[in-house]
C-alpha positions in Angstrom: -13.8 -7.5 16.1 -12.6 -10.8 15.8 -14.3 -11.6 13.2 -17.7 -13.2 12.7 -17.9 -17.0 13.0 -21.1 -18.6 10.9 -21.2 -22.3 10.0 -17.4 -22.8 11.3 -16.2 -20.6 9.7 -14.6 -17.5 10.5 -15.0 -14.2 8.2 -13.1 -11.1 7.4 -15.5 -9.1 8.7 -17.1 -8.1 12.5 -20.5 -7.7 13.7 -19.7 -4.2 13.7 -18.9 -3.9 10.0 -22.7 -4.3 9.2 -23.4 -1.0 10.1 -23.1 1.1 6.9 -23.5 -1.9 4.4 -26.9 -2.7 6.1 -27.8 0.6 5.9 -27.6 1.3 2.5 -29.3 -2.3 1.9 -31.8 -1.0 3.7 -32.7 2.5 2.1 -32.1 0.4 -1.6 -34.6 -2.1 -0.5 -37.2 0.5 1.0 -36.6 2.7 -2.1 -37.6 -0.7 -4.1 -40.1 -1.8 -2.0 -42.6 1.8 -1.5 -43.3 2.1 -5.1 -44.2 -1.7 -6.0 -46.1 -1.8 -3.1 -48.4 1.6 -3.8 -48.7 0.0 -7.2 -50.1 -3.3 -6.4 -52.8 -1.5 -4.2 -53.9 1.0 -6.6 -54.1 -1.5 -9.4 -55.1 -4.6 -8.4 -57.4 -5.5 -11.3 -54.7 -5.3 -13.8 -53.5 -8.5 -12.5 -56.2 -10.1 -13.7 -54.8 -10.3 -17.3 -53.2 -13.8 -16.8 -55.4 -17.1 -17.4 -52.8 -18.4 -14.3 -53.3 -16.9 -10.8 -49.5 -17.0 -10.4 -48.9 -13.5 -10.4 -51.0 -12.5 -7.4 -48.8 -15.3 -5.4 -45.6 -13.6 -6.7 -46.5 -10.1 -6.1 -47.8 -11.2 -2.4 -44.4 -13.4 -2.0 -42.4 -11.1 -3.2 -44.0 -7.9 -1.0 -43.5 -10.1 2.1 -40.2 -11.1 1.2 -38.9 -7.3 0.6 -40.8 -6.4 3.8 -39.2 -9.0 6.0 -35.7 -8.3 4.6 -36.4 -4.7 5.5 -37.1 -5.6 9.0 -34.6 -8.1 10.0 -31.8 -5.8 8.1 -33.1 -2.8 10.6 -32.2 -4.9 13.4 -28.7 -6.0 12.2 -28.3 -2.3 12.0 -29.7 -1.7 15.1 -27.3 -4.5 17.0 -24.0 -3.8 14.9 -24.4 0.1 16.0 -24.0 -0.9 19.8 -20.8 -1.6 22.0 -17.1 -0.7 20.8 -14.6 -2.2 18.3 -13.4 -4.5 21.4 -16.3 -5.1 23.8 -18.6 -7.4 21.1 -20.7 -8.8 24.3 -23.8 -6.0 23.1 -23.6 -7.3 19.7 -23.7 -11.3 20.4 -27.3 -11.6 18.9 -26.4 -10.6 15.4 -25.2 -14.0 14.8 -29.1 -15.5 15.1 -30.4 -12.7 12.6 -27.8 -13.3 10.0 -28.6 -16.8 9.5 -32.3 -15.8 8.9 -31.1 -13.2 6.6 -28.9 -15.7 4.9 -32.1 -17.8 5.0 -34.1 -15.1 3.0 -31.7 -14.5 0.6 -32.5 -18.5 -0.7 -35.9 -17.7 -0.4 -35.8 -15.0 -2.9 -34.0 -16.9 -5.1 -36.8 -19.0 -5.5 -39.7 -16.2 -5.5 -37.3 -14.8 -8.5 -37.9 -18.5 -9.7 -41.9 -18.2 -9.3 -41.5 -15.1 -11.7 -39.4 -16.3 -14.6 -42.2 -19.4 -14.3 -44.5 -16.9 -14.7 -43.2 -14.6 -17.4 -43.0 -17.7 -20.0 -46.3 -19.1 -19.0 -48.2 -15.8 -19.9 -49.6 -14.7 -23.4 -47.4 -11.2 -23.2 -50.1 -9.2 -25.7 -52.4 -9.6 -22.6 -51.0 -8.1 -19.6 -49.8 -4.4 -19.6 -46.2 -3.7 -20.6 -45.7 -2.0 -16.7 -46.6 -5.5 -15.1 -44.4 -7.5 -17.6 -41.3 -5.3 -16.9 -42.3 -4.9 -13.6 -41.9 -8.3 -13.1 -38.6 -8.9 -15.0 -37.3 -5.8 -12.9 -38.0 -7.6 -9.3 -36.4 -11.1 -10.9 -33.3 -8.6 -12.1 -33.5 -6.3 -9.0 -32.7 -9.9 -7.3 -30.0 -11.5 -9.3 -27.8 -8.6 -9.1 -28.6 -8.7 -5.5 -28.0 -12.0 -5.0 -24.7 -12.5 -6.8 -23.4 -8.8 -5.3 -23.9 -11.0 -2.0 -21.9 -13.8 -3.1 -19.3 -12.0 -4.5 -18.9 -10.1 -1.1 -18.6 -13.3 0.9 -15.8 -14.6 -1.7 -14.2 -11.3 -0.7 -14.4 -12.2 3.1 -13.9 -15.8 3.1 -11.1 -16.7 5.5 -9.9 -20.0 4.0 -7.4 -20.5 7.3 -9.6 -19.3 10.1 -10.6 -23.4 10.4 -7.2 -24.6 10.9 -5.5 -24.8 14.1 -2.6 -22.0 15.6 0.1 -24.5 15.5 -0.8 -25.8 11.3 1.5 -22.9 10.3 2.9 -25.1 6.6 -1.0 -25.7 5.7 -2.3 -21.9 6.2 1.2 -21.1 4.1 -0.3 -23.4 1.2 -3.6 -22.0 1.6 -2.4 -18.3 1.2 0.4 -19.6 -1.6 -2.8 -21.1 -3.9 -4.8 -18.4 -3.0 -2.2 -15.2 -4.6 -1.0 -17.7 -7.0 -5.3 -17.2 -8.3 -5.2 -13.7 -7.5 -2.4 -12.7 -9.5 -2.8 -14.7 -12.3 -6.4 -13.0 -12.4 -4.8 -9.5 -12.0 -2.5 -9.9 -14.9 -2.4 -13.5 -16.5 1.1 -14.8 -14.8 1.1 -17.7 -15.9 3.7 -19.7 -13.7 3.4 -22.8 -15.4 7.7 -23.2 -16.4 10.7 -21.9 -17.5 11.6 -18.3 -16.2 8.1 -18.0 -14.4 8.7 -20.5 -12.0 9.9 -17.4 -10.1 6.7 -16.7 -9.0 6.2 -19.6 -7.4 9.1 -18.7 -5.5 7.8 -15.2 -4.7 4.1 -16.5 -4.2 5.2 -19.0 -1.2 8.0 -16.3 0.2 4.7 -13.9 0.1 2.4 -16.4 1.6 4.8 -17.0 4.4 5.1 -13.4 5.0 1.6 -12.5 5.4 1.2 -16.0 7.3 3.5 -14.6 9.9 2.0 -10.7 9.8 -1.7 -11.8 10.2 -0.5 -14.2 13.0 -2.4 -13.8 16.0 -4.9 -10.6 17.2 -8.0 -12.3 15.3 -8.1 -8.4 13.7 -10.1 -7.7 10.5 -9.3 -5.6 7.8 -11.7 -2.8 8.7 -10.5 -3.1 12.6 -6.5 -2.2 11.0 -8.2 0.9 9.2 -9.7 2.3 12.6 -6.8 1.7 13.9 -4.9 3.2 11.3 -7.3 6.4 11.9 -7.0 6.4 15.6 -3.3 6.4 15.1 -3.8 9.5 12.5 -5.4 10.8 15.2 -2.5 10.7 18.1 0.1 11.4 15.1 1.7 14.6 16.4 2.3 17.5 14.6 5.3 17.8 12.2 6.9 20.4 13.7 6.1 18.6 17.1 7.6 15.3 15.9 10.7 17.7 14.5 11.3 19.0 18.1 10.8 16.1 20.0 13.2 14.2 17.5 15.9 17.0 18.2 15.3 16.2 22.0 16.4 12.5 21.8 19.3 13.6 20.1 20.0 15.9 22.9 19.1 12.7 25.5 21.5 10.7 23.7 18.6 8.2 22.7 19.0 8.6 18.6 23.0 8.5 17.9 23.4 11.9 15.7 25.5 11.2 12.3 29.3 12.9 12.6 28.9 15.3 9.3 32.9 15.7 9.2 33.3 12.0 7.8 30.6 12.4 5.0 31.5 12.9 1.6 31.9 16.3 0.4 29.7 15.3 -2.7 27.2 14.1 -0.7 24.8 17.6 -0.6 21.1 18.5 -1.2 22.7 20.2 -4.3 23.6 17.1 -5.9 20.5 15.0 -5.2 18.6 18.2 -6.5 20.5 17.9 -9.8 20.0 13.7 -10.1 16.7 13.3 -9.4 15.7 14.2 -13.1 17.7 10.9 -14.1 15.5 9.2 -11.3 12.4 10.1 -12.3 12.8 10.0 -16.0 12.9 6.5 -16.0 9.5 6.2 -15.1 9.2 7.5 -18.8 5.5 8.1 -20.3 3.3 7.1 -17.2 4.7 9.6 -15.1 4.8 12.1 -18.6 0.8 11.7 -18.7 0.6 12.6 -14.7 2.2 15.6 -14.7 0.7 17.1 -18.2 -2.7 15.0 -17.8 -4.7 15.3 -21.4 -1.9 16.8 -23.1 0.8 14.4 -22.3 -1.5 11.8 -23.2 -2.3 13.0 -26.7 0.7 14.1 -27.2 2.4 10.7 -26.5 -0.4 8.1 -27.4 -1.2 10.6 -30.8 1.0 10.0 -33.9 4.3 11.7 -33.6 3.9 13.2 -37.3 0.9 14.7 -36.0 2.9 16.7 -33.0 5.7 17.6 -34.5 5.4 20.8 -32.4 4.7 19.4 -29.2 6.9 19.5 -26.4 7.6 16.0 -26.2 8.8 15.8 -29.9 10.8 19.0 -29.7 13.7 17.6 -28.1 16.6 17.7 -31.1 19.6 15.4 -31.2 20.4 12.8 -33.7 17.8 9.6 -34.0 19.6 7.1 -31.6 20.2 3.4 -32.9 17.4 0.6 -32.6 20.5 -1.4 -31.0 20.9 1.3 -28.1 17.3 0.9 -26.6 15.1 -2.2 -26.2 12.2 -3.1 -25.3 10.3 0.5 -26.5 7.5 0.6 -28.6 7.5 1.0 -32.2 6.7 5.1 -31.8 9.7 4.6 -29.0 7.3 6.0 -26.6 9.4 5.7 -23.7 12.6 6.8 -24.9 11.2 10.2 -26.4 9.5 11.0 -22.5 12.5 10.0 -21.4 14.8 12.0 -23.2 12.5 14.9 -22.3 12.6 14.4 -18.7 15.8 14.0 -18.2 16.7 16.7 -20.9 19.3 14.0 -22.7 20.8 13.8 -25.7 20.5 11.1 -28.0 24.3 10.7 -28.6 24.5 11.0 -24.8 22.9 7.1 -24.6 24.7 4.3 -23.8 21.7 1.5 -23.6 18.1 1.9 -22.3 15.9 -1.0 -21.9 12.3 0.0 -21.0 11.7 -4.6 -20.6 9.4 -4.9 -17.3 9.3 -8.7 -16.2 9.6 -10.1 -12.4 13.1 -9.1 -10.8 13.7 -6.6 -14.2 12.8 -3.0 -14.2 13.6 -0.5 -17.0 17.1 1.1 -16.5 19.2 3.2 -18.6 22.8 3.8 -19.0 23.7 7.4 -20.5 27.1 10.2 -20.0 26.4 13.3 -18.3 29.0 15.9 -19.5 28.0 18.7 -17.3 28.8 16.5 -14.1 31.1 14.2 -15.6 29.3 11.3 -14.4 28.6 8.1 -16.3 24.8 7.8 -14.8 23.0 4.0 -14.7 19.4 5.0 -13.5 16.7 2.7 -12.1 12.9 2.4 -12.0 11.0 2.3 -9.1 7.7 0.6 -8.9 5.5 1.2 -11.8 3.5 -2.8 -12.3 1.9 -5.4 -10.3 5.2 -7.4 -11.2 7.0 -4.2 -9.4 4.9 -5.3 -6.3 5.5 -8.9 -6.4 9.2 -7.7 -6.1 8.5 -5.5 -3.1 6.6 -8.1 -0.9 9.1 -10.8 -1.9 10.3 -9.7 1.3 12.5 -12.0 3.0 16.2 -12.1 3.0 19.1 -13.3 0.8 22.7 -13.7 2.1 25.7 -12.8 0.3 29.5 -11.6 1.4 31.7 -8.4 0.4 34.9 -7.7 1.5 35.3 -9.0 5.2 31.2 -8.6 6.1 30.0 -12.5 5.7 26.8 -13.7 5.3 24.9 -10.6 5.1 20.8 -10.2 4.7 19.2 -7.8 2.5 15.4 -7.7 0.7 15.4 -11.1 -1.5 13.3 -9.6 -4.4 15.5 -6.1 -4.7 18.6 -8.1 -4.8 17.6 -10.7 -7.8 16.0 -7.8 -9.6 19.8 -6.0 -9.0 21.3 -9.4 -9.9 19.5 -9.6 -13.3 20.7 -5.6 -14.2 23.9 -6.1 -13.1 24.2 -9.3 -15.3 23.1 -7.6 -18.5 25.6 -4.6 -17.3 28.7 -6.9 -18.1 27.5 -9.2 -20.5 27.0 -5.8 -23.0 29.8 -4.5 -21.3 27.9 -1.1 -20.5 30.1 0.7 -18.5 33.5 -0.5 -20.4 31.4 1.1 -23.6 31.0 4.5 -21.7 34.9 4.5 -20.6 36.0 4.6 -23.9 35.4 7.9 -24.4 35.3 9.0 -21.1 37.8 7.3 -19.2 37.9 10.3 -16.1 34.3 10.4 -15.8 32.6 9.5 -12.3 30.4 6.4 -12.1 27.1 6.7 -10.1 23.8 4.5 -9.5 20.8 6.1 -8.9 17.2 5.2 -8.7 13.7 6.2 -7.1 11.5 3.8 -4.6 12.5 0.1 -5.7 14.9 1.3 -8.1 16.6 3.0 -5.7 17.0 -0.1 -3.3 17.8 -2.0 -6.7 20.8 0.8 -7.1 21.9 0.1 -3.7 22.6 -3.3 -4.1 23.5 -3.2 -7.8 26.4 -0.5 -6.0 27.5 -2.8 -3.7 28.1 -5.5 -6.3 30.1 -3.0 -8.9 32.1 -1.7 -5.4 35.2 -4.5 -6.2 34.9 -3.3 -9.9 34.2 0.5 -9.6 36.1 1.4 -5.7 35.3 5.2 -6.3 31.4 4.4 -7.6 28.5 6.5 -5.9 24.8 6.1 -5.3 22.1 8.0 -4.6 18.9 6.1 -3.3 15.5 8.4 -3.4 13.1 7.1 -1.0 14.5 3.8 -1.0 12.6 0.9 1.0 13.4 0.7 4.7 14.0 -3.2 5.0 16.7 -3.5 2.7 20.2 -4.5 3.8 21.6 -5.2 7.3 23.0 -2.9 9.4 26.2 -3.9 9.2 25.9 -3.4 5.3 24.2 0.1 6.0 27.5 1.3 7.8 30.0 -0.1 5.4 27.8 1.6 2.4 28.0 5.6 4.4 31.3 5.8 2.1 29.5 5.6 -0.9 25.4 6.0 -0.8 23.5 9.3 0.0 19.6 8.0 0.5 17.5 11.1 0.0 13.9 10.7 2.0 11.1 13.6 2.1 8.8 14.2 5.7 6.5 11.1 6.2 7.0 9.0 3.2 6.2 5.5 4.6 8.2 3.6 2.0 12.0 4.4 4.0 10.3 3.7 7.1 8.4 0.3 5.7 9.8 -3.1 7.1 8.7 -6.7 8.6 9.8 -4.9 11.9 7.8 -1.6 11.7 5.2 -3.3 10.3 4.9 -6.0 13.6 5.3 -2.8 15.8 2.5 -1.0 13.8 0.3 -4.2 14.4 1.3 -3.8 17.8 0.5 -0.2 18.1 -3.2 -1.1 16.5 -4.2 -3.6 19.0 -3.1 -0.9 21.8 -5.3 1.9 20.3 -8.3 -0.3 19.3 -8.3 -2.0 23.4 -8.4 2.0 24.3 -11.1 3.1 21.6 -14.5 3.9 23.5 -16.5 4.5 20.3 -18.2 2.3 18.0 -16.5 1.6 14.4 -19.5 3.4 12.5 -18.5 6.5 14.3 -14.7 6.5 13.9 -15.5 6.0 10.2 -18.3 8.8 9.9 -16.0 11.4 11.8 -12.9 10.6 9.9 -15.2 11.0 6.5 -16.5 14.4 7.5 -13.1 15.5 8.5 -11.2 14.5 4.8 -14.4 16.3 3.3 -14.8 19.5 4.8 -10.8 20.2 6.2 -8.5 19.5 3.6 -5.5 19.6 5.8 -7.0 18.3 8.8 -5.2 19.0 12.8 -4.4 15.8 14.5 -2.7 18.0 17.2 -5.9 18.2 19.9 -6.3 14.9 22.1 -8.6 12.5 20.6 -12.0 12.4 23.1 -12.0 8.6 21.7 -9.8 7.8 23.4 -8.8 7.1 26.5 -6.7 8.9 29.4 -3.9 6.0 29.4 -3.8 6.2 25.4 -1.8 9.8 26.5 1.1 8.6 28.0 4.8 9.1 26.8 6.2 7.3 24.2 9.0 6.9 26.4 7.2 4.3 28.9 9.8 2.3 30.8 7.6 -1.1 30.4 7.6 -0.4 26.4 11.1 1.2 26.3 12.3 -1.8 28.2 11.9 -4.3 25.6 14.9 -5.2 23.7 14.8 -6.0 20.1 18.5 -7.7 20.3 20.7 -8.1 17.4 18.5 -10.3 15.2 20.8 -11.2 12.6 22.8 -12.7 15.0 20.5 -14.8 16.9 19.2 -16.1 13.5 22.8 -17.0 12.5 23.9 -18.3 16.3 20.4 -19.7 17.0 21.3 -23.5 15.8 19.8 -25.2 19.2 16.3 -24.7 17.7 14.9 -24.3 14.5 12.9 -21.1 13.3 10.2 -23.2 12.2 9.6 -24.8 16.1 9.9 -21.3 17.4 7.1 -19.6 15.0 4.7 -22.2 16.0 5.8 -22.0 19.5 5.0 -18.1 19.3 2.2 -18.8 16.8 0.7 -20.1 20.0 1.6 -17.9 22.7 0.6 -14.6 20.6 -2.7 -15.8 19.7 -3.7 -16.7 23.4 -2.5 -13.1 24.6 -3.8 -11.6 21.7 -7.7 -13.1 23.2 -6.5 -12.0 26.3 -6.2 -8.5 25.3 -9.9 -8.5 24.0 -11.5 -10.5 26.6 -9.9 -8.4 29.6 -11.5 -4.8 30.2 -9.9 -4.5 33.4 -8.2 -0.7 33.2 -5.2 -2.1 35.8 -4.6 -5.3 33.7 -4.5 -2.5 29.9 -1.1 -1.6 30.4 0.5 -5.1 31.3 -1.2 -6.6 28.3 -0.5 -4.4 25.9 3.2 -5.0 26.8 2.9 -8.8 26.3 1.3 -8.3 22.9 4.5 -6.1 21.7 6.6 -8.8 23.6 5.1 -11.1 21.4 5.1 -9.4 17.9 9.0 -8.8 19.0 9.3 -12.4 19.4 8.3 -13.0 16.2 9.6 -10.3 14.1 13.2 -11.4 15.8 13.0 -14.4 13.8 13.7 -12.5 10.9 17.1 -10.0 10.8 16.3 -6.2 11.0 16.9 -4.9 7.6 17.8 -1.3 7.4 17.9 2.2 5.0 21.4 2.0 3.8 24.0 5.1 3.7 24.2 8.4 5.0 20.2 9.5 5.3 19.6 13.2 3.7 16.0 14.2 5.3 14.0 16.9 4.0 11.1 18.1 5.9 8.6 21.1 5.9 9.3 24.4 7.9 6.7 25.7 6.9 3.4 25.4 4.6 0.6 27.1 3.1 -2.5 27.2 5.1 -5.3 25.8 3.6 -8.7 24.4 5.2 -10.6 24.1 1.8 -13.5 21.4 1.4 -12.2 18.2 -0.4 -15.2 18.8 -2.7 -13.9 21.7 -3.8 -10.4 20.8 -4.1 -11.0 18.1 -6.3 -13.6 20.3 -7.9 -10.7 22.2 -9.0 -8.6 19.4 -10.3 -11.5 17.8 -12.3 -12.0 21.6 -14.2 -7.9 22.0 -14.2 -7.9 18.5 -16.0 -10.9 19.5 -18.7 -9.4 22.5 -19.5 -5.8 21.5 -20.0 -5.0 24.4 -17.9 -1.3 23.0 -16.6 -0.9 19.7 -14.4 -3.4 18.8 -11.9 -0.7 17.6 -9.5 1.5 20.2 -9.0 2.5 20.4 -5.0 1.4 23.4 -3.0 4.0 25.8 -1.9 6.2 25.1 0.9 9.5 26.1 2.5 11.5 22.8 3.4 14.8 22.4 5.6 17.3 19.5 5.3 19.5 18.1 8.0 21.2 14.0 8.4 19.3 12.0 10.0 20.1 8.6 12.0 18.2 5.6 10.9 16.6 5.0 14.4 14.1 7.9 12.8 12.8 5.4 10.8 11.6 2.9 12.6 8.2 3.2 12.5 6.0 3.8 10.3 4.1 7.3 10.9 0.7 7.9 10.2 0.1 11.0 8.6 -2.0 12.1 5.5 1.1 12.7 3.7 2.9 9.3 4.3 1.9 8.3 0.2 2.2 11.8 -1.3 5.6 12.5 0.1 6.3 9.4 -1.7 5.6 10.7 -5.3 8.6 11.5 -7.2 7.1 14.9 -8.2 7.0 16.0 -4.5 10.5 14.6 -4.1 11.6 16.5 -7.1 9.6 19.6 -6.2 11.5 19.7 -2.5 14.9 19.3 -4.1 14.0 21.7 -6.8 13.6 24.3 -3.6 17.1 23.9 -2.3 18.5 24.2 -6.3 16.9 28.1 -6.0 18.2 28.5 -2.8 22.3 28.6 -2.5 22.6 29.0 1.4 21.3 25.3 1.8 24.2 23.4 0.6 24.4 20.8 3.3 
């Protein structure tokens, strides 16, 4: 950290980096090297089969080239190993032996040349078979090595690092042609016209995003993992965080929901007994994750060929071809559908399983035992799924007497196309006709449930009395204004540290915020964070981030509740976005563009201890600055939080835990991803809980719709916790 410049350019990646990939480079090459080496000595006549004396001049070349990688590689090692992630001052000589290594990479090429000369030149029935391959393996050994190389520094290229702070619409159109390459390589979006020229849309809405989170701090990918890992490291413990959460309700500081004006239907009980509508609708995928082999034979297999399985053992009459669309022939994801969920067919209304940019699967279907009339959502399941998330910025719409309201842009066109289709088939008119008493109620897990949110809020002038409930929906997804009118109607279920109800622009600028703090204070090299942090997720399954981190250091410890940090106001956002007509947002980015870059340098030129604190608070004054340009988007509804009271206590070695899976998986011996017991405990939360984004070990598995439905499934056994 920053990143290396060479040839004026700036890469991806620091002079600290080198550590490990220079390393292994360097026991490949000297595991190379030793045996051609003993080889030429021992046999030197055999290299006298040729009538040309160029394979003595390759063997020599090549020797000495090997030998002088080796070398030059240990000192990269050597000088990457030294100083800290922010004081690069030991390292400054790495610069000089990279060119020369870059410099013998060329020259190798052209030894590898020499060889391939040499290998058509010679009669092949005269030399021995050992020195023939021998050869061909050095000129292979150095192809793969070379194109491995270039590969890598296509990976780190920085295409903006050349253009200046204040060029904000050029780095944009870098970034927007770069991901327009990446995706179509991913999946073969083609966004040449017609519908696709959504993702052009999306691809510049994305570019600008990542444009405006990259901004500034000169950080490398590997420098936001360590920090991501020191931050793992001063993440308190969850029944710490519980307490101390209950104490700024007590202090006033989080404003504690009022439990009398919630809606008696609003209870653990009933998101216990929708969630299977939820998570259905991720169909066959999520089938094959829970059953592992068996689900996948017994849904990829011929049907006629498991007519005794347990996915084809569901009865019910065969449902219409008109009812669901976009299946596959063997109707694949209707039949793990109708197992999840334990449907009937005649209990279908439509399903369409169709996955295309701002359009996930949904179904529509009657639940009898409830009296509900049910339209369920999918969550995030394809890279078109993601395209949706990161189309992050905001869209503006009214209802009733709120005007010009944000919300997330992608999640409200991918609610926009469902709730089209909705009325043009006249979906929920259909399901009236038979049951006209019956409840209406949106539901939907991760993006789907954001996409039920919104898809609520437009059926709210149709439907007055409709519900939803959002599992684990995204945390920037309507304003706040919309989050309070929508407590009437919208019960959003979240589980311990999933990151997705606490993922925003905001958090995410507070996060980089919080990185640049912990790396200034980090007083050991990157090779070390990464070897302890390795040895720790091997050998201690569950890990203890609870003791004080010796890494860092003593002004790392204080309270979260600092004055200088606690001090700094967000402000209402939306309405200085709305009110803010003297300037435009555009002037203002550069402006800050500018400022947060300088301070940014600042922060990692100055190792004065006095001037750590004042710094730090300029850098989160900046990334406040600019995430203000955008309005803070918000969980919506009344927030049900389930957390852990208590767990199992397990210190196994990794290795053997995924030992175990690998054996549970061969055998077919029941699903490898079944959650470990646990006792949980459910309470309302406020939404100033999730703010930030925690780092925990648990912040993607608490995500999972299993361990959703595995939490919820503990409050359905146990009566006494009916919220």
């Amino acid at each position: 950290m920053p990143g290396i410049e060479l040839f004026n350019r700036r890469w991806n990646i620091g002079s600290d980096d080198l550590f490990y990939p220079g390393l292994m480079e360097l026991v490949g090459r000297s595991c190379w090297f030793m045996p051609q080496l003993i080889y030429y000595l021992k046999f030197q006549q055999e290299f006298q089969c040729a009538e040309i004396d160029l394979l003595h001049l390759y063997y020599i070349g090549f020797l000495s080239l090997i030998l002088s990688i080796i070398l030059v590689q240990l000192i990269i090692v050597i000088i990457s190993s030294r100083g800290t992630i922010t004081n690069t001052k030991p390292r400054d000589k790495i610069k000089k032996y990279l060119y020369i290594r870059i410099f013998l990479v060329f020259a190798e090429i052209i030894w590898s040349c020499i060889g391939i000369v040499w290998l058509f030149k010679i009669n092949w029935m005269a030399c021995s078979k050992l020195i023939n391959f021998g050869v061909l393996g050095n000129i292979i050994f150095c192809w793969i090595a070379f194109i491995f190389i270039v590969v890598i520094l296509l990976v780190l290229f920085d295409p903006i690092s050349h253009l200046p702070e204040h060029d904000i619409t050029t780095k944009r159109d870098v970034l927007y042609a770069r991901l327009k390459k990446l995706f179509f390589f991913c999946c073969c979006l083609n966004s040449g016209n017609g519908r696709n020229k959504h993702y052009e849309n999306s691809y510049r809405q994305i570019s600008s995003i990542l444009e405006l989170m990259f901004r500034g701090g000169n950080l490398t990918p590997s420098d936001v993992l360590a920090g991501i890992v020191l931050l793992s490291k001063k993440e308190k413990d969850q029944f710490i965080r519980e307490a101390k959460i209950q104490k700024y309700y007590r202090l006033n500081r989080y404003t504690r929901p009022d439990e009398r004006i919630i809606p008696k239907w609003m209870n653990v009980n009933t998101a216990a007994f929708f969630i299977k509508y939820a998570v259905a609708t991720y169909s066959w995928p999520y089938y094959i994750y829970m059953n592992n082999l068996r689900g996948f034979r017994e849904l990829c297999c011929c049907p006629c060929c498991l007519s005794g399985s347990s996915v084809n053992a569901t009865e019910g009459d065969e449902v219409p071809s008109s009812f669901i669309n976009g299946d596959t022939k063997s109707r694949r994801n209707w039949r793990a559908f109708k197992y999840l969920s334990k449907v009937k067919d005649c209990d279908l209304i439509y399903a369409n399983f169709k996955n295309e940019l701002f359009f996930v699967p949904f179904c529509v279907l009657v639940d009898h035992f409830k009296k509900t009339i049910v339209i369920t959502i999918r969550g995030t399941l394809s890279l078109r799924d993601v395209i949706t998330d990161i189309t992050a910025e905001c869209e503006y719409f009214d209802i009733d007497d709120l005007k010009n309201q944000p919300c997330h842009v992608g999640i409200h066109n991918t609610a926009l196309n469902i709730f089209n289709e909705i009325n043009s088939l006249n979906l929920i008119q259909k399901a009236r006709e038979k049951n006209p008493d019956y409840d209406l109620l949106v539901t939907g897990h991760s993006l789907g449930a954001g996409t039920a949110v919104i898809l609520a809020l437009k059926l709210k002038t149709q439907y007055p009395n409709i519900k939803c409930i959002a599992y684990s929906p995204p945390g920037g997804l309507i304003s706040a204004a919309l989050a309070d009118y929508t407590k009437s109607f919208v019960m959003s279920v979240v589980l311990g540290d999933d990151i997705v109800p606490r993922l925003s622009l905001h958090s995410v600028h507070n996060l980089k915020a919080d990185i640049l703090k912990v790396l200034h204070a980090c007083n050991l090299p990157k090779y070390k964070i990464a070897w302890n942090y390795s040895i720790g997720i091997l050998w201690n399954f569950e890990g203890n981030y609870t003791k004080p981190d010796e890494s860092l250091s003593d002004d790392e410890t204080e309270s979260d509740t600092d004055p200088l940090i606690s001090s700094i106001s967000s402000g209402d956002s939306s309405k200085m976005l709305l009110e803010n007509n003297s300037r435009s947002v555009q002037s203002k980015l550069t402006e800050v563009a500018i400022k947060t870059a300088s301070t940014a340098k600042q922060l990692f030129t100055d190792h004065n201890q006095q001037n750590k604190k004042k710094v730090t608070l300029e850098v989160k004054q900046m990334m406040n600055t600019v995430y203000e340009t955008y309005p803070e988007l918000q969980l919506p509804g009344n927030i049900l939080y389930i957390y852990r009271v208590g767990a199992r206590s397990t210190k196994r070695s990794q290795v053997v835990y995924f030992c175990s899976k690998i054996v549970c998986c061969i055998c077919n011996s029941g699903s490898i991803n079944r959650v470990s017991d646990s006792h949980f405990d459910s309470r309302w939360a406020s939404r100033e809980e999730f703010r930030k984004i925690l780092i925990t070990n648990r912040i993607l598995i608490d995500h999972f719709p299993n361990a959703l439905e595995h939490s919820l499934k503990y409050f359905n056994g146990n009566q006494n916790f009916l919220v």
